[in-house]
C-alpha positions in Angstrom: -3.9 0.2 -27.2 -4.6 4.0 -26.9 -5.3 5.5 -23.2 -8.7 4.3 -22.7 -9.2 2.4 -19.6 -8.5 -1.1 -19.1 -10.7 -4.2 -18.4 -9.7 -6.1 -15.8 -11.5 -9.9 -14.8 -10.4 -10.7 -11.4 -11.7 -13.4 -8.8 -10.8 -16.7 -7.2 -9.6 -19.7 -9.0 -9.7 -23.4 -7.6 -6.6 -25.3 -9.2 -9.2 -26.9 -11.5 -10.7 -24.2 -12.9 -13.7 -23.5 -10.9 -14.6 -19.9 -8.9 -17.7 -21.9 -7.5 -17.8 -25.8 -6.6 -21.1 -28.2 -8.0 -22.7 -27.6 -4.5 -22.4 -23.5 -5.1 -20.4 -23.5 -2.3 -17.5 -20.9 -2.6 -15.8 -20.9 1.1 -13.0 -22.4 0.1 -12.0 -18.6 -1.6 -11.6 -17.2 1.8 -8.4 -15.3 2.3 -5.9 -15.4 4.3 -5.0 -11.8 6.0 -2.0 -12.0 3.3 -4.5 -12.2 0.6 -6.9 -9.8 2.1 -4.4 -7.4 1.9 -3.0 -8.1 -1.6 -6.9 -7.7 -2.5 -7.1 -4.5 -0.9 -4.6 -3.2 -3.0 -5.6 -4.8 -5.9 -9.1 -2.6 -5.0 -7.1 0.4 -5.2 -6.4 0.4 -8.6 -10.3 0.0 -9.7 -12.2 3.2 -10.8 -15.7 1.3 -11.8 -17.0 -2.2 -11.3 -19.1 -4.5 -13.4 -21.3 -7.0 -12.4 -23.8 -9.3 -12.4 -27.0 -9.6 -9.8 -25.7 -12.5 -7.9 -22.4 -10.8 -7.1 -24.2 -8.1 -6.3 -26.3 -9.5 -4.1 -23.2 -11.2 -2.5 -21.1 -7.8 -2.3 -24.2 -5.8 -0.8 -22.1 -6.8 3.2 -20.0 -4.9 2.3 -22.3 -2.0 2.0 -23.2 -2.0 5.5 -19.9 -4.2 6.9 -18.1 -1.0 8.8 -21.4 -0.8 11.4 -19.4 -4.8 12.2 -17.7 -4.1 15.3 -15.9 -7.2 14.9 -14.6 -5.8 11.9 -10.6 -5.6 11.9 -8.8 -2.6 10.3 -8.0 -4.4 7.1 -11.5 -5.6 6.9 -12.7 -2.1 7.2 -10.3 -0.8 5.1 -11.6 -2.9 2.1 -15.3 -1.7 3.4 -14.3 1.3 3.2 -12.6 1.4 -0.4 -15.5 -0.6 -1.6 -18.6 1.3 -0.8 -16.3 4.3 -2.4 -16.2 2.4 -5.9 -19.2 3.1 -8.4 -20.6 -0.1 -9.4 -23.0 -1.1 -12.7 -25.2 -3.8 -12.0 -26.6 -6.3 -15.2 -29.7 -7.8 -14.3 -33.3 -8.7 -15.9 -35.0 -8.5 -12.6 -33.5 -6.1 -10.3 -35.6 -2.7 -10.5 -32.8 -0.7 -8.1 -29.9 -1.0 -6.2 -28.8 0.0 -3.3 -25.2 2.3 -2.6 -22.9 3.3 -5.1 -24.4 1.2 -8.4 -26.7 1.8 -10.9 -28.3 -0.9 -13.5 -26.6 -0.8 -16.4 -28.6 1.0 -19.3 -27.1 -0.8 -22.2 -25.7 -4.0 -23.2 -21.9 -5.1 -21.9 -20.0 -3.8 -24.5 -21.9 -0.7 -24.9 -21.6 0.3 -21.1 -18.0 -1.1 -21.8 -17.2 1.5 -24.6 -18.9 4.4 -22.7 -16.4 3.4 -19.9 -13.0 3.0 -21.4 -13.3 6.6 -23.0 -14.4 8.4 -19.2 -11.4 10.4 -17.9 -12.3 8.9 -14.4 -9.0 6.8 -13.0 -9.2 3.5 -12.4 -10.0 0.2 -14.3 -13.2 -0.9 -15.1 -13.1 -4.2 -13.4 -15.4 -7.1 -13.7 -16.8 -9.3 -11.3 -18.7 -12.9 -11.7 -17.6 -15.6 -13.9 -20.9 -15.5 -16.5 -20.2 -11.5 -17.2 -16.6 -12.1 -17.4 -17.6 -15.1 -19.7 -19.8 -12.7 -22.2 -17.1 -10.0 -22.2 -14.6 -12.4 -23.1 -16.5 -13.7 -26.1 -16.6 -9.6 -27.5 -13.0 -9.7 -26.6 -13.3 -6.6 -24.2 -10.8 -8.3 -21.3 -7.6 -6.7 -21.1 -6.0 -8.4 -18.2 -6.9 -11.4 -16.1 -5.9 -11.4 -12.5 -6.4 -14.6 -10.9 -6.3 -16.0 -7.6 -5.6 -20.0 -7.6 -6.4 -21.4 -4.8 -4.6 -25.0 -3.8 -7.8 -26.8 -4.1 -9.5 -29.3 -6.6 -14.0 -28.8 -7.1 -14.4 -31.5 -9.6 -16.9 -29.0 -11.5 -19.2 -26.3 -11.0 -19.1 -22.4 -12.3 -15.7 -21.8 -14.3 -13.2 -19.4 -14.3 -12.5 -19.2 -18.2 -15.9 -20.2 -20.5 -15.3 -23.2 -21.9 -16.2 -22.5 -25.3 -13.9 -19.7 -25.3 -11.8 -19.0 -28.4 -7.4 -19.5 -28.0 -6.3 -15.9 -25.9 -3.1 -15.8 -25.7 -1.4 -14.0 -22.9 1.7 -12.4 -21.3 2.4 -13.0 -17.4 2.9 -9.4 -16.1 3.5 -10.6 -12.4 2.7 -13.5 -10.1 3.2 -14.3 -6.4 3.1 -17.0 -4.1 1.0 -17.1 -0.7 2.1 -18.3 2.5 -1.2 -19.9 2.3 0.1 -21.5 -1.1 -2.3 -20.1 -3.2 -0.9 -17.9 -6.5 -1.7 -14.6 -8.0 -1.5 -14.6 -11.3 -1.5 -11.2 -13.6 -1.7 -11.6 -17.5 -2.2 -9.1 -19.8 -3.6 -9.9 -23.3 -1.5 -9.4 -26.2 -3.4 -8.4 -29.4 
């Protein structure tokens, strides 16, 4: 690969398969301060995000989650590095957004190219399991880092599309939890 930027597809992972359960209930993905903090740095490393309009709706919080007095430092740390990351929102029925984001002006893989040849730093991650799922079909995820959490959903929204064509993959790094959930990191080999 030359030195374009990579895509990255990271987010919570039940045992099963599922980043959402049949019920749309996701609470089970809540971190542990260990995993907070592994997400944090994992943050770091991101120069642009992708997503769709339901995670964007979820992550708006975050826009406004450092007037939380509640808030610990970790928590506002993420805030913090979040708002700081430009995002690019796909929808057909948002008309704006709010903070750093902007609708995406062209299709996936165009806004994709466009990316991967900016001399910004950072990865261009991507966030929700139905973009993931389109990027993977044009074959435009570099690495998948993964979050398994020690719990079976029975169904719901999957991780990996299920119609997705063989990908094969070399672990870069994994790590257990306290918690005993796993982080796994696999690069794509092509």
């Amino acid at each position: 690969m030359s030195a374009t930027r990579k895509v990255t597809y990271s987010m919570a992972m039940s045992l099963d398969g599922y980043v959402v359960g049949p019920d749309g209930d996701f609470r089970w993905t809540t971190p542990s301060d260990e995993i907070f903090r592994h997400s944090i740095a994992e943050i770091r490393d991101v120069g642009v995000h992708l997503m769709g309009r339901r995670l964007y709706e979820t992550m708006l919080y975050w826009e406004t989650a450092d007037q939380d007095p509640s808030l610990d430092a970790d928590r506002l740390t993420w805030a913090a590095l979040w708002k700081a990351v430009p995002k690019v929102v796909f929808s057909r029925t948002l008309s704006t957004v709010e903070g750093n984001a902007r609708l995406a002006s062209g299709s996936l893989s165009e806004e994709i190219a466009k990316l991967r040849v900016d001399p910004a730093a950072g990865s261009i991650a991507i966030g929700g399991a139905t973009l993931a799922a389109q990027a993977a079909e044009l074959d435009l995820i570099d690495e998948y880092l993964v979050r398994v959490f020690p719990v079976l959903l029975g169904g719901g929204q999957p991780y990996f599309a299920r119609d997705e064509r063989r990908v094969d993959l070399e672990l870069v790094e994994s790590r257990t939890f306290e918690s005993g959930a796993l982080f796994l990191h696999h690069r794509v080999v092509r």
